[in-house]
C-alpha positions as CSV (number, residue, x, y, z in Angstrom):
1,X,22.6,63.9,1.3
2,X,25.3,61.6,-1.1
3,X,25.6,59.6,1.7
4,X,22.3,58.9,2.1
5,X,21.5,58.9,-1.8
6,X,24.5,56.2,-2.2
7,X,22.7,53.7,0.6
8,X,19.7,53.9,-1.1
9,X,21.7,52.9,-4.3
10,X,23.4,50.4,-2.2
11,X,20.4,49.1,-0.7
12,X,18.0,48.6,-4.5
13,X,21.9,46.6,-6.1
14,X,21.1,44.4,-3.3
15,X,17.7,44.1,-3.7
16,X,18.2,42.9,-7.4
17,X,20.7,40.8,-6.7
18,X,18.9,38.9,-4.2
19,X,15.7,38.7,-6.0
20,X,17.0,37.2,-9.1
21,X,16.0,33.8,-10.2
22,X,15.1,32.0,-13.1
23,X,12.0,33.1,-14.1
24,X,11.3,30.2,-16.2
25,X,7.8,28.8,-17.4
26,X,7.5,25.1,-19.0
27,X,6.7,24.3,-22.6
28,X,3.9,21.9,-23.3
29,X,6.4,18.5,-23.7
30,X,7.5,17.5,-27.1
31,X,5.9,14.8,-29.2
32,X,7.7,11.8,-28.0
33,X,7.3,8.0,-28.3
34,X,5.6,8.3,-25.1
35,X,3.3,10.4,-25.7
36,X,0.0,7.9,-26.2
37,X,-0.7,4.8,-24.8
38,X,-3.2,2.4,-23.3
39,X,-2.9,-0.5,-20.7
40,X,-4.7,-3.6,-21.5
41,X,-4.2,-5.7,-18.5
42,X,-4.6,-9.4,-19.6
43,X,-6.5,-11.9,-17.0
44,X,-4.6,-14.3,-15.4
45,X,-5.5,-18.2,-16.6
46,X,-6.5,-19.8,-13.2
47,X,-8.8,-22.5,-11.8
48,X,-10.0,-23.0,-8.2
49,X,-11.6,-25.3,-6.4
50,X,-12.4,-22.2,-3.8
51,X,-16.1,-21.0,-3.4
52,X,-14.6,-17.6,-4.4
53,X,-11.5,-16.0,-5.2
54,X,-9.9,-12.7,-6.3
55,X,-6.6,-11.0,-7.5
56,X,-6.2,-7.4,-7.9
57,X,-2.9,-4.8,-8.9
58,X,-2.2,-3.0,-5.5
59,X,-4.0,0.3,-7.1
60,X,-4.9,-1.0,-9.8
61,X,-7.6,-3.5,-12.1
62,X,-8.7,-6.4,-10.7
63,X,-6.8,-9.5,-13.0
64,X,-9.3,-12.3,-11.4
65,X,-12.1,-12.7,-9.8
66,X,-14.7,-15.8,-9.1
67,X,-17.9,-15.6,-7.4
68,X,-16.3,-12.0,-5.8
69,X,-19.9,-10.8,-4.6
70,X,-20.7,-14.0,-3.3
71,X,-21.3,-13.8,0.8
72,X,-19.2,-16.6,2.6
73,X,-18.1,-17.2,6.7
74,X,-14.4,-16.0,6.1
75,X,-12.5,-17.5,9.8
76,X,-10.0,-16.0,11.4
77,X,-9.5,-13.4,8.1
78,X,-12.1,-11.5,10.3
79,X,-9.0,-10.8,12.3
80,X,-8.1,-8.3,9.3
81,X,-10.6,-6.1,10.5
82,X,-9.9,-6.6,14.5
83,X,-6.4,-5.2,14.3
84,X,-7.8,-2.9,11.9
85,X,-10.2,-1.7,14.6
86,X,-7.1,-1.6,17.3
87,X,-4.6,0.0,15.3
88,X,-7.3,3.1,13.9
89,X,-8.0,4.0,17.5
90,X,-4.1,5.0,18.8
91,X,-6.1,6.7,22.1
92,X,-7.9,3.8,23.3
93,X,-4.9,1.1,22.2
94,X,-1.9,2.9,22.7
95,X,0.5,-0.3,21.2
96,X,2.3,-0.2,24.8
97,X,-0.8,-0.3,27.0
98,X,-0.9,-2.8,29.4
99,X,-4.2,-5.2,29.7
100,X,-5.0,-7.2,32.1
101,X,-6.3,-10.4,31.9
102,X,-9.4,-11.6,33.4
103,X,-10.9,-14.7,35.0
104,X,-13.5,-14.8,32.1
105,X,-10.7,-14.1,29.3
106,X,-9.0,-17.6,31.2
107,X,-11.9,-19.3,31.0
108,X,-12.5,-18.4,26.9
109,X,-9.3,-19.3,26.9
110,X,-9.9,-23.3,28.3
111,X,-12.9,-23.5,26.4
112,X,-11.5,-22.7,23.3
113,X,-8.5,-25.0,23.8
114,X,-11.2,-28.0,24.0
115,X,-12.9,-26.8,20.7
116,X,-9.3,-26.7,19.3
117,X,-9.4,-23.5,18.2
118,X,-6.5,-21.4,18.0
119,X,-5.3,-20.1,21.5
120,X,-2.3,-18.9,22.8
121,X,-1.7,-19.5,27.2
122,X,-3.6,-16.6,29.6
123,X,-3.3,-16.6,33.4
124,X,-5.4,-14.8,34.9
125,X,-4.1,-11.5,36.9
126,X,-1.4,-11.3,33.7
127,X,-0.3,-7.9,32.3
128,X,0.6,-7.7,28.6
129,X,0.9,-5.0,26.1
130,X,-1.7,-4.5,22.9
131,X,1.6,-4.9,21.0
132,X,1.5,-8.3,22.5
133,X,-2.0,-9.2,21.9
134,X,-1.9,-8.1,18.0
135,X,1.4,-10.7,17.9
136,X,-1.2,-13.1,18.9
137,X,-3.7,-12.3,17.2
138,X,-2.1,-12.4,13.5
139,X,0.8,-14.8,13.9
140,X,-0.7,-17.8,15.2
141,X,-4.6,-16.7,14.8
142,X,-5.4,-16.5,18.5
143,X,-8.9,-16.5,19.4
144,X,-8.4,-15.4,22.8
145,X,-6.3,-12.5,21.9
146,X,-8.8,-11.0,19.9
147,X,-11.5,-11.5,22.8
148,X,-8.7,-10.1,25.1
149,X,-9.0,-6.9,22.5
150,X,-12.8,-6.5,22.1
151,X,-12.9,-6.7,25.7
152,X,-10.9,-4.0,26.4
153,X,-12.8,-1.5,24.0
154,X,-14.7,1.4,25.7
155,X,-18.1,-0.9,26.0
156,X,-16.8,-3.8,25.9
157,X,-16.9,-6.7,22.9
158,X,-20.2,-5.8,21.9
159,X,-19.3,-2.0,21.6
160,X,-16.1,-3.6,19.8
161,X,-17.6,-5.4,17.4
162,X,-19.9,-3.0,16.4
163,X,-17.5,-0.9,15.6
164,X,-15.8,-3.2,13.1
165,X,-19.5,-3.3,11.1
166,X,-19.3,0.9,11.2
167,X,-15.8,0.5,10.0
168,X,-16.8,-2.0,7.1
169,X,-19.8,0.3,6.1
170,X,-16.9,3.6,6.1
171,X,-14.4,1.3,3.7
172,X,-18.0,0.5,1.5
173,X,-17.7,-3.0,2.6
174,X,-21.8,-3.2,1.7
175,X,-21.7,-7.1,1.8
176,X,-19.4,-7.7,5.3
177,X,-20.9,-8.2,8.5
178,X,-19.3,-9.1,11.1
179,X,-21.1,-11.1,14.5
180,X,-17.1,-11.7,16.8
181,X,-13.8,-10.8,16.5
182,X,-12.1,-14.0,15.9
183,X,-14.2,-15.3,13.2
184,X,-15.2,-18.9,14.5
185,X,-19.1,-18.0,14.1
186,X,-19.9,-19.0,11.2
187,X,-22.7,-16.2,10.9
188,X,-20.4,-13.7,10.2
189,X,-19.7,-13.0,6.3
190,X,-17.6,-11.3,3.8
191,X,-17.0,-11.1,-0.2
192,X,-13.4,-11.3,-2.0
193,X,-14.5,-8.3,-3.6
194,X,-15.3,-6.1,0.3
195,X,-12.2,-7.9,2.0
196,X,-9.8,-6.6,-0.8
197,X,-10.8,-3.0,-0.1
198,X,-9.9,-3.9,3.8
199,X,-6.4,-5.5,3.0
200,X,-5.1,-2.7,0.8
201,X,-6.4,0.1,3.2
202,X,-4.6,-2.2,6.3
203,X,-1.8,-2.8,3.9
204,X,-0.9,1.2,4.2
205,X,-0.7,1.3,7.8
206,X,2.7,0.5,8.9
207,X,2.2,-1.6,12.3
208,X,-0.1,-3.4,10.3
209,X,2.2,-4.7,7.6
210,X,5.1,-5.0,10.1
211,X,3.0,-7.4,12.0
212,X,1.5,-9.5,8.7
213,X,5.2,-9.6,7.4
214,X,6.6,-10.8,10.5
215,X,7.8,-14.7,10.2
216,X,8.3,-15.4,14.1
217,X,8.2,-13.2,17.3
218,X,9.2,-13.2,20.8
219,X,6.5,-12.5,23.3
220,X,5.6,-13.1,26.9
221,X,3.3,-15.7,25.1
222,X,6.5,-17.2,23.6
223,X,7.6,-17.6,20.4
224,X,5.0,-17.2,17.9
225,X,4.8,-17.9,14.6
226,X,3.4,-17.1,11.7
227,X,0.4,-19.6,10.3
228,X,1.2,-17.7,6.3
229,X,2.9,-20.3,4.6
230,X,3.9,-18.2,2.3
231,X,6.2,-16.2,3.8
232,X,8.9,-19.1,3.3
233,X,7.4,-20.5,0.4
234,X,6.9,-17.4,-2.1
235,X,9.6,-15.0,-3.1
236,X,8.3,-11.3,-1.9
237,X,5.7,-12.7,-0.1
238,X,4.3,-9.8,2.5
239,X,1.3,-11.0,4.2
240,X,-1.4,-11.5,5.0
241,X,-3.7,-13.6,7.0
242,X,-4.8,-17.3,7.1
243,X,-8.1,-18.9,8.4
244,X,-10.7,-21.9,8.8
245,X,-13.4,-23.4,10.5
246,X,-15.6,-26.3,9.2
247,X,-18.0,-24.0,8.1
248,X,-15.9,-21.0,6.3
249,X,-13.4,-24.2,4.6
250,X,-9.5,-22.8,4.6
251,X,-9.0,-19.0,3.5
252,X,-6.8,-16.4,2.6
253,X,-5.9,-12.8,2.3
254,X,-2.3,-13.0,0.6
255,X,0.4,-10.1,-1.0
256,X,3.1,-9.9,-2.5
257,X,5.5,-7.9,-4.3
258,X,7.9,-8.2,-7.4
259,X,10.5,-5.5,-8.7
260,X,11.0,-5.1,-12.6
261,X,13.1,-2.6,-14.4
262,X,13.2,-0.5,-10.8
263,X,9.9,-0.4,-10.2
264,X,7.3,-2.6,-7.7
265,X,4.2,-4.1,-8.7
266,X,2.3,-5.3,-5.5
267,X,0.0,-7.8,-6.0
268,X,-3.0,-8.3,-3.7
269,X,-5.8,-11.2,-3.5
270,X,-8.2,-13.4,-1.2
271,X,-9.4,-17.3,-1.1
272,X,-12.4,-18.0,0.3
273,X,-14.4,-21.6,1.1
274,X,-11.3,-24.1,-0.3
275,X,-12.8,-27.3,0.6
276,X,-9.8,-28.8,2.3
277,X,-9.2,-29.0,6.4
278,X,-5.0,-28.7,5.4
279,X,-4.3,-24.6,4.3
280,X,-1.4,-26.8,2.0
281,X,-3.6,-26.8,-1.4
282,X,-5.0,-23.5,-0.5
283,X,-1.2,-22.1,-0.7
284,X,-0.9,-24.0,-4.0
285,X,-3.5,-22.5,-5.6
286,X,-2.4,-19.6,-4.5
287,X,0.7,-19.5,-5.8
288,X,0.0,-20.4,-8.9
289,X,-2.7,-17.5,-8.7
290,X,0.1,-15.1,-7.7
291,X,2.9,-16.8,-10.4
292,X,0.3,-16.1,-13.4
293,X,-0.8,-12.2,-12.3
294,X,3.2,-11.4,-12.3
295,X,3.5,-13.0,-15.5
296,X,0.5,-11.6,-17.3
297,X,1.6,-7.9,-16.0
298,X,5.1,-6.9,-17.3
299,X,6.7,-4.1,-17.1
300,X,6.3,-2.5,-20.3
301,X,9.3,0.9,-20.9
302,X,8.2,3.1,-23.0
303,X,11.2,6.2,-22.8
304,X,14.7,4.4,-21.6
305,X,16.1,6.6,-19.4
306,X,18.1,9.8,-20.6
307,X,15.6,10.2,-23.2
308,X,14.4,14.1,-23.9
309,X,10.8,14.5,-23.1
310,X,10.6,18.3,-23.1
311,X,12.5,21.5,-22.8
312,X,12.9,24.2,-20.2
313,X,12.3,27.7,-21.8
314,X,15.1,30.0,-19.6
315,X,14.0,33.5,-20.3
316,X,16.6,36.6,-20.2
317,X,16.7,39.9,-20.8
318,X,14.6,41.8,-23.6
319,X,18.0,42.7,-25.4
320,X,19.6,39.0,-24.7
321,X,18.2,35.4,-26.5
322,X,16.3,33.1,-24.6
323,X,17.8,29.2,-24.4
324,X,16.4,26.1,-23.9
325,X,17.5,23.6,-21.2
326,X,16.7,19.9,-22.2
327,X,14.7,17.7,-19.8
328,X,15.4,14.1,-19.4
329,X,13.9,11.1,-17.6
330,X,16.6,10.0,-15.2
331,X,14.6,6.1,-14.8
332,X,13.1,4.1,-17.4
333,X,9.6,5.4,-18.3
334,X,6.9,3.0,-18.4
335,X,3.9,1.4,-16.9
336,X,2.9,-2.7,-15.8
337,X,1.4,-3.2,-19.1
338,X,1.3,-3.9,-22.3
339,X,1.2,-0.1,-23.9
340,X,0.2,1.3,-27.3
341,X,-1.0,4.9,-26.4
342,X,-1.7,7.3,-23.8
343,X,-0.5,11.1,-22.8
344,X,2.6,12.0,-21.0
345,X,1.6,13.5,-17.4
346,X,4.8,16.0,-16.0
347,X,4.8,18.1,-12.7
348,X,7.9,20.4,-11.7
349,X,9.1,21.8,-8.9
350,X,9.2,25.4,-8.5
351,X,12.9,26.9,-9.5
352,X,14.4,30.1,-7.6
353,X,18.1,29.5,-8.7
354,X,20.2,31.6,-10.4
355,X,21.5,27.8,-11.7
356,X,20.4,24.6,-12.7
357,X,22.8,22.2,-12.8
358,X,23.2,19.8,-15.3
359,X,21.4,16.4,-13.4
360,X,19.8,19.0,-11.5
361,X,16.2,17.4,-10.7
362,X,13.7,19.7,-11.7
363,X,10.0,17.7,-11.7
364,X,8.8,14.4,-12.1
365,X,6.7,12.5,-14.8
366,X,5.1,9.4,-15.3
367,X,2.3,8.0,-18.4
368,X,-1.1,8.6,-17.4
369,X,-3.0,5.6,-16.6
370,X,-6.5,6.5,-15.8
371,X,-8.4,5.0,-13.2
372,X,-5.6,1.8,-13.6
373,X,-2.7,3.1,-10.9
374,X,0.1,0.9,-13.0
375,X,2.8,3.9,-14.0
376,X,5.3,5.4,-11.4
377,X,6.5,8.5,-11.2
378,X,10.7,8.9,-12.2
379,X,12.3,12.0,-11.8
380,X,13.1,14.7,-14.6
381,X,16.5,16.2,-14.8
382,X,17.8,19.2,-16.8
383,X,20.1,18.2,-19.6
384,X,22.4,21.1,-19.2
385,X,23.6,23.3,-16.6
386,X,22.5,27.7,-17.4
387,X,23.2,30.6,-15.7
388,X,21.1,33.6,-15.1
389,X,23.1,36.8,-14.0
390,X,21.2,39.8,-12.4
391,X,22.1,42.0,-15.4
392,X,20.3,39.8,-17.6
393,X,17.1,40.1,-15.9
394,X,17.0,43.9,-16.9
């Protein structure tokens, strides 16, 4: 019977010991110089000689537009929505499936070539991979490639392309409508304002991005390169896609990203209907466009990192004080804009540690921006290191 009564003894020791933790709740943060603000985005100072044009914060307001809602032929940026139409369907275009190319596809091919259109060389009875044909289709613009594509959709091109319309409708693209897949029909339309809900969903897809950020690439095609001028021209350029015909004028979807203070604004935008056959003053514009939305959004700090921004109530025994562990902002606090006032948003992650270590991250916390997207969240560490024993928890 001791024995027995002794393992049970034993047996409920362990039991506290193992199930201690810090049983600690979070105070509402302290008033701190971040704790109201408001973003008032300024709008970039720009003039175009494009039918339309818009610049946005990845996330965030929109810093320019002209004529956004206006319906305009848009080129070979319809390719945007080709790879998009590729890259959502993984089943049907697994990236290393191999297509084969057909008499027909050859003969698209030669016709295009004496329209000068934008080709790259098939042979009929050749095998390539989708990874291939996407290469094609957003370095140097290939027309063919994006027939090559549609063709190979369950249904064929027709089936394709009405997919990308069901696809524009899903991403609330109400004023896009799209007649091929390599945009030389000029019946086919689109608005600055629908195409930049396109680039910043393609944006997040990884092969997408890869393949817009790509310079130059080696395929069984050759050496392709990329069309986007501004991948050599403009520091943190990251995309996206170029086009023109007669009708549509030169275009472009563009990005591009800038770090301040730690943190990186994205920028995204589109030019539609420059009246120029050369895509040189198009990039011109555009980088002036891209020079004056960096500018006109700083990063604005609002708690310099180390700063307190709340404390960490540790609670112990009923016959023992509580203490308080100080929580710090281990990065600059701030938001890309200027800032006056607003309310501190924090988040923690749950603690089952007899410790916390001084440095110790313990949650996350950034300034509340609304529907504007422009803060970041930077981790919260505890200011001091505090022990919990099991006795204390009695």
């Amino acid at each position: 019977m001791k024995k027995f009564s002794i393992a049970v003894l034993f047996v409920l020791v362990l039991g506290l010991i193992g199930g201690v933790g810090l049983r600690a709740t979070v105070e509402a943060p302290r008033e701190t110089a971040a704790s109201h603000y408001a973003l008032h985005p300024p709008k970039p100072r720009f003039s175009t000689a494009a039918g339309s044009a818009e610049l946005a914060v990845a996330g965030g307001p929109t810093l320019f537009q002209y004529h956004g809602d206006a319906e305009r032929p848009i080129a070979s940026v319809t390719k945007i929505m080709t790879a998009n139409v590729v890259l959502t369907h993984p089943r049907i275009y697994p990236l290393n499936r191999m297509v084969t190319i057909t008499p027909d596809e050859v003969a698209n091919y030669r016709n295009g070539l004496r329209k000068a259109d934008s080709e790259v060389p098939l042979s009929a009875g050749e095998r390539v991979t989708v990874k291939d044909l996407l290469w094609a289709l957003m370095l140097p613009s290939a027309d063919d490639s994006a027939w090559v594509l549609a063709d190979n959709y369950p249904g064929g091109a027709s089936a394709f392309i009405a997919e990308m319309n069901r696809r524009a409708q899903q991403l609330g693209m109400h004023q896009t409508h799209y007649v091929d897949p390599d945009g030389v029909n000029h019946h086919g339309y689109s608005t600055t304002r629908d195409l930049m809900k396109l680039i910043m969903r393609d944006m997040a897809i990884p092969e997408f991005r890869t393949l817009v950020s790509t310079k130059t690439a080696q395929t069984p095609f050759g050496d392709l390169t990329n069309l986007n001028q501004l991948l050599w021209s403009y520091p943190g350029a990251i995309g996206i896609k170029t086009g023109w015909t007669p009708y549509a004028g030169t275009c472009l979807a563009f990005a591009a990203t800038r770090a301040q203070a730690g943190n990186s604004l994205t920028l995204y935008g589109v030019v539609l209907g420059e009246p120029s056959t050369s895509l040189s003053p198009m990039f011109r514009d555009v980088t002036q466009l891209l020079n004056t939305g960096f500018r006109d959004v700083p990063w604005r700090t609002v708690v310099p990192a180390g700063r307190e921004i709340g404390v960490l109530p540790v609670k112990r025994g009923w016959l023992l004080r509580s203490e308080s562990v100080p929580l710090l902002v281990k990065k600059p606090l701030g938001a890309f804009a200027d800032v006056s006032q607003g309310v501190l948003q924090v988040r923690w992650y749950p603690l089952a540690s007899t410790r916390i270590e001084r440095g110790q991250v313990v949650g996350e916390a950034r300034l509340e921006t609304g529907s504007h997207g422009l803060a970041v969240w930077v981790p919260v560490v505890a200011g001091k290191s505090v022990t919990v024993r099991w006795w204390e928890r009695l």
